[in-house]
C-alpha positions, -999 to 999 in steps of 0.1 A, spaced: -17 -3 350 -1 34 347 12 18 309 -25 9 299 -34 43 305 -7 58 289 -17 37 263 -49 44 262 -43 81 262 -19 81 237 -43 62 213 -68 85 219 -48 117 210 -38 101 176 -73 89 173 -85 127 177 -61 142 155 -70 121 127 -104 126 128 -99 165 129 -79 160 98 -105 145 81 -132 169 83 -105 208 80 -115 205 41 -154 208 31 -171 176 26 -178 185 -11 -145 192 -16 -119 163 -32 -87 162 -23 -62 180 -49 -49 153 -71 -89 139 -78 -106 168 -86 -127 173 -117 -119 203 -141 -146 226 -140 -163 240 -173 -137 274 -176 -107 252 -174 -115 230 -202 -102 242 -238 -131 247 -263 -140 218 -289 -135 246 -314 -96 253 -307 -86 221 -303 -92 217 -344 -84 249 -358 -68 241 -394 -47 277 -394 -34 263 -358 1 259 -367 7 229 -346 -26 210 -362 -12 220 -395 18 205 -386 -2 171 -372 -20 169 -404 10 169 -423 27 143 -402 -6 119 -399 -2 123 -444 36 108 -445 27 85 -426 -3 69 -437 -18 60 -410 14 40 -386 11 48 -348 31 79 -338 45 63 -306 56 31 -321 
């Protein structure tokens, strides 16, 4: 009988923890790997194509020799 308590205890003290683990973080709040980048974090459209960017300059050159075949082939 003294086991089943212990048992019971025991289970009860994990079961506890856990929950109190799951609400420490705000419930509008995803956990780090899943969140969503906000609006500020996100390069402008504007950047990304700049033709005096020396690396686009560089892409555009490349995607000319050659015509069109898949970079990571």
């Amino acid at each position: 009988m003294r086991k089943l308590i212990m048992t019971i205890a025991f289970l009860a003290l994990v079961g506890t923890s856990a929950a109190v683990a799951q609400t420490a973080r705000s419930p509008n709040e995803a956990p780090v790997g899943h969140r969503q980048p906000r609006a500020d974090q996100v390069p402008s459209e504007k950047n990304l194509m700049n033709p005096n960017d020396p690396v686009n300059r560089e892409n555009a050159e490349l995607d000319r020799k050659i015509k069109g075949i898949c970079r990571g082939c």
